[in-house]
Backbone as a printed PyTorch tensor [residue, N CA C, xyz], in Angstrom:
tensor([[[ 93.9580,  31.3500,   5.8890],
         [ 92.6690,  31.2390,   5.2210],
         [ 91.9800,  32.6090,   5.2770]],

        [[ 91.2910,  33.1050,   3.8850],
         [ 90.5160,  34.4810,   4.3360],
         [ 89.4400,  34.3470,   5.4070]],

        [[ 89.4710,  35.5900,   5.6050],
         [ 88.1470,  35.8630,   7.1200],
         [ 86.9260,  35.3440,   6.5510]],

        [[ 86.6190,  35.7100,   5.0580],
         [ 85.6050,  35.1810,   4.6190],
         [ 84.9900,  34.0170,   4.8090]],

        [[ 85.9030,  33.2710,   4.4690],
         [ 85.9660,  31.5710,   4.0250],
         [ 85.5940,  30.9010,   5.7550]],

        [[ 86.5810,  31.1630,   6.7210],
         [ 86.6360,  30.6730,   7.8830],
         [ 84.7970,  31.8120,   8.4870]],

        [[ 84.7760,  32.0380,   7.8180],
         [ 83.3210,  32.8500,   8.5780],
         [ 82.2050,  31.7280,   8.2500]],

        [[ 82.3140,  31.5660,   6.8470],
         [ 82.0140,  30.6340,   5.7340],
         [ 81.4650,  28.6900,   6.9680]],

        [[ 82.6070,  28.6150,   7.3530],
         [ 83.1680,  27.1550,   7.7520],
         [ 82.0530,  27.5630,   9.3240]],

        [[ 82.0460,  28.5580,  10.2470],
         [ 81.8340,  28.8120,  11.0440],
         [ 80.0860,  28.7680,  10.8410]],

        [[ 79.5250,  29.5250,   9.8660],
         [ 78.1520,  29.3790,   9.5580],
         [ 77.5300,  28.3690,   9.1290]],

        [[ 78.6160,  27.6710,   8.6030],
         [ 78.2450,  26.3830,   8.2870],
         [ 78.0810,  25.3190,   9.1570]],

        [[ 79.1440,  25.3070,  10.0460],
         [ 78.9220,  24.5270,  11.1940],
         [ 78.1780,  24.5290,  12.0360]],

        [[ 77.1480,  25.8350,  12.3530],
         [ 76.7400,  26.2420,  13.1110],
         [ 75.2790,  25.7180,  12.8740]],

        [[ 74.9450,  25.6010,  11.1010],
         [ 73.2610,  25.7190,  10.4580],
         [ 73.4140,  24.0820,  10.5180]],

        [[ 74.2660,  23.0650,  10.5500],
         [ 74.7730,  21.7030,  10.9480],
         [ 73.9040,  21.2140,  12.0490]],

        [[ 74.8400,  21.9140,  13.2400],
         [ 74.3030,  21.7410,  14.5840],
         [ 72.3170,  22.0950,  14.9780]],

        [[ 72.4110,  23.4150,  14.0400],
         [ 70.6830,  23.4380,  14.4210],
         [ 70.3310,  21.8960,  13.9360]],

        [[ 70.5570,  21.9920,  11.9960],
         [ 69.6270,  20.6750,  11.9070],
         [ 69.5350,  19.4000,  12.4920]],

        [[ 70.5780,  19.2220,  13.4160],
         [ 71.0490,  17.9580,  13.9530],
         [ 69.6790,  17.9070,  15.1260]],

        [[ 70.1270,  19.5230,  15.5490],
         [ 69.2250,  19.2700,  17.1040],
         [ 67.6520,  19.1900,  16.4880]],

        [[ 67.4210,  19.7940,  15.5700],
         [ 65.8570,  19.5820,  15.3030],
         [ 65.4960,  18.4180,  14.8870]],

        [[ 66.4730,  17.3550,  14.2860],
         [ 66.0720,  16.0520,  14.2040],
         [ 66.0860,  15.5250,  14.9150]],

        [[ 66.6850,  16.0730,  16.3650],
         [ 66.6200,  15.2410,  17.1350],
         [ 65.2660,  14.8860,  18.4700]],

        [[ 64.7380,  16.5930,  18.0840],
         [ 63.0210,  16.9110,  18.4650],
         [ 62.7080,  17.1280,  17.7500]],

        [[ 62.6490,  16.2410,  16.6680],
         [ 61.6250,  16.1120,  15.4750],
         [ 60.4230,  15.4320,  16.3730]],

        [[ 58.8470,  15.6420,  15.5960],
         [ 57.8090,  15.4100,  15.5950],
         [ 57.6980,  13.6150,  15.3090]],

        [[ 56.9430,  13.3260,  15.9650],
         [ 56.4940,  11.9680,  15.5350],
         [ 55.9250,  11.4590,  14.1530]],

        [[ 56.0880,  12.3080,  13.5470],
         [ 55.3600,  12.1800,  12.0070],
         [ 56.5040,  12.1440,  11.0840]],

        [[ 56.0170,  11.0200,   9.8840],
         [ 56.6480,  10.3860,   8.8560],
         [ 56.3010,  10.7210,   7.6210]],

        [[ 56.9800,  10.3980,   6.8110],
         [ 56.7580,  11.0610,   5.0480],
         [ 55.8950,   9.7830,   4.8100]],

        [[ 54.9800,   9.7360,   4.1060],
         [ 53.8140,   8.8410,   3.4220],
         [ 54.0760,   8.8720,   2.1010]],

        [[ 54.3570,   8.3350,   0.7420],
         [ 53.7630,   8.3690,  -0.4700],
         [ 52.7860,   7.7200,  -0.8640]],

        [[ 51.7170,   8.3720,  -1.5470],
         [ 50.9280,   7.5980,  -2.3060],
         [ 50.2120,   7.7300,  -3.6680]],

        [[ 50.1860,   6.9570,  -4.0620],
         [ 49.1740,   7.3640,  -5.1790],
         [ 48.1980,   7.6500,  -5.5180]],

        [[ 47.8140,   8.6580,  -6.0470],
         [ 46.2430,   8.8020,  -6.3280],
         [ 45.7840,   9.2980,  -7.6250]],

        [[ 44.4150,   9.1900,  -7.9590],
         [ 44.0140,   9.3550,  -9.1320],
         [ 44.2140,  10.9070,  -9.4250]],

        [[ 45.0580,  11.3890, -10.3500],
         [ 45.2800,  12.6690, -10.6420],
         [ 44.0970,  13.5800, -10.6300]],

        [[ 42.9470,  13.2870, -11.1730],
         [ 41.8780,  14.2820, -10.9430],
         [ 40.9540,  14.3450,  -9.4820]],

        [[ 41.3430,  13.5960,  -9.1340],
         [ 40.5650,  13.2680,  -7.6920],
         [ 41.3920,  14.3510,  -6.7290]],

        [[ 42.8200,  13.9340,  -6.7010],
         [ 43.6080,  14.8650,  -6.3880],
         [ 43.4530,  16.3410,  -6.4100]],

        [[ 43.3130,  16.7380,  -7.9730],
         [ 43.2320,  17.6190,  -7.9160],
         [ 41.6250,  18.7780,  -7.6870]],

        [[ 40.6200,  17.7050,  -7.5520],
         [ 39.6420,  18.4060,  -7.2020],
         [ 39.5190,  18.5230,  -5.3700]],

        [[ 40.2300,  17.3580,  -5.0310],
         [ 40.1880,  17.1970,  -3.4120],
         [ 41.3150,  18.7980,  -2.8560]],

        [[ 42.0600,  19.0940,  -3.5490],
         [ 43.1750,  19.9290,  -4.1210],
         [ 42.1930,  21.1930,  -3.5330]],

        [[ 41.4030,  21.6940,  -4.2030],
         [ 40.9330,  22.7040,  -4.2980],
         [ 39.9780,  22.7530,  -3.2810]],

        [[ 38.7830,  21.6040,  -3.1060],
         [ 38.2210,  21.2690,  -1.6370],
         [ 39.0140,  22.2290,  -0.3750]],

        [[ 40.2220,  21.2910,  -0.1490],
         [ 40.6140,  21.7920,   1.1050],
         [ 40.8330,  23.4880,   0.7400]],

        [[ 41.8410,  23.7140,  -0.0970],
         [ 41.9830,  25.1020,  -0.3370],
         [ 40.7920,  25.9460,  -0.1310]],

        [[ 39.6060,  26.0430,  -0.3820],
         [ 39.0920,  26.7730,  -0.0930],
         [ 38.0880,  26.6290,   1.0420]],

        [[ 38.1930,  26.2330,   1.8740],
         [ 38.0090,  25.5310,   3.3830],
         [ 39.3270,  26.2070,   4.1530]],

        [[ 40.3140,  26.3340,   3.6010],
         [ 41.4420,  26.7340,   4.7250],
         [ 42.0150,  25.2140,   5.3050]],

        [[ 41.9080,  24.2010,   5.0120],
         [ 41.9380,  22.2780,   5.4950],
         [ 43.2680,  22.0560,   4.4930]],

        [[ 44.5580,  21.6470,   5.1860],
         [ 45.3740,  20.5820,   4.9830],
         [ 45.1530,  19.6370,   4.3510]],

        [[ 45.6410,  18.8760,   3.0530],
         [ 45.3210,  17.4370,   2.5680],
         [ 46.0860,  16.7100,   3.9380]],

        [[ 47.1970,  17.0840,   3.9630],
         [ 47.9020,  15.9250,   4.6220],
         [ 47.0100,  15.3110,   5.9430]],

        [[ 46.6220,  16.6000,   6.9070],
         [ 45.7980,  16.6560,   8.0430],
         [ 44.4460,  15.6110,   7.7210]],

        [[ 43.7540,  15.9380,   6.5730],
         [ 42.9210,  15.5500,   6.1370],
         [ 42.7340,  13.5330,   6.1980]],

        [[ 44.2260,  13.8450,   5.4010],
         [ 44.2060,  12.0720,   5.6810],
         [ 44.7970,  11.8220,   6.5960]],

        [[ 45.0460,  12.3210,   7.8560],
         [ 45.3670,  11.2900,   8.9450],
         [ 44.4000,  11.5450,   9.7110]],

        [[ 43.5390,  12.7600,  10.0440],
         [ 42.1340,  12.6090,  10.1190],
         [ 41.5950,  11.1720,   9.7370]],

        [[ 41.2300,  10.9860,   8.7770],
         [ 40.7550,   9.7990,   7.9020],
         [ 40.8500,   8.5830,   8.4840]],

        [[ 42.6660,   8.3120,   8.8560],
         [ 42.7700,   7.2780,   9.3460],
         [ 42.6330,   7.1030,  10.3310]],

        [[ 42.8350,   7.8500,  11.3400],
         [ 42.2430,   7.8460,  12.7030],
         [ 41.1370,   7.2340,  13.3310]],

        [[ 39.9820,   8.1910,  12.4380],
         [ 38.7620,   7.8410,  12.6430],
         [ 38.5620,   6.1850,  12.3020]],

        [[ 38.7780,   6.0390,  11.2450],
         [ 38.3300,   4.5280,  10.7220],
         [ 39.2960,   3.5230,  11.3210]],

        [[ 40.1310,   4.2110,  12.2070],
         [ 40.7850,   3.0320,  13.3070],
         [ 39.8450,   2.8890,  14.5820]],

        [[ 39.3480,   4.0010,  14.5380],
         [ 38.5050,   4.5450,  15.8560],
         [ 36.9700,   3.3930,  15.9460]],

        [[ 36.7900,   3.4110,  14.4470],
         [ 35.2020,   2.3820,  14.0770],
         [ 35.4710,   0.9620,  14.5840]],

        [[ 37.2740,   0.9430,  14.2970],
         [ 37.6120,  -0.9520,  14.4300],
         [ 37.7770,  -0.8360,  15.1870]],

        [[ 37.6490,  -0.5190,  16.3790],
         [ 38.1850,  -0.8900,  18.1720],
         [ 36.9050,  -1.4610,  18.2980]]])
């Protein structure tokens, strides 16, 4: 086999093993979809942007709190 190819197989195996181990200390956090009203979006869009604020952060902020009201 060329040196190439087996270098090839070797880097490959190797970028494998990282992703394995980082899923395996992956973060406690999950993919969400949802829907939302396209312009709402996109004005909430620009909100955070110019604040320097995460949407995503934003809404689990959100939910937090209003779990926080129901206790």
């Amino acid at each position: 086999m060329p040196k190439h190819i087996c270098l090839s197989i070797e880097i490959f195996k190797y970028l494998v093993y990282v992703i394995i181990r980082m899923m395996k200390y992956k973060s406690k956090k999950i993919k969400l979809t949802l829907y939302i009203n396209k312009e709402v979006l996109k004005r909430y869009k620009k909100y955070c942007e110019s604040r320097g604020l995460i949407i995503s952060k934003q809404v689990e902020n959100f939910m937090g709190n209003e779990l926080k009201k129901r206790k």
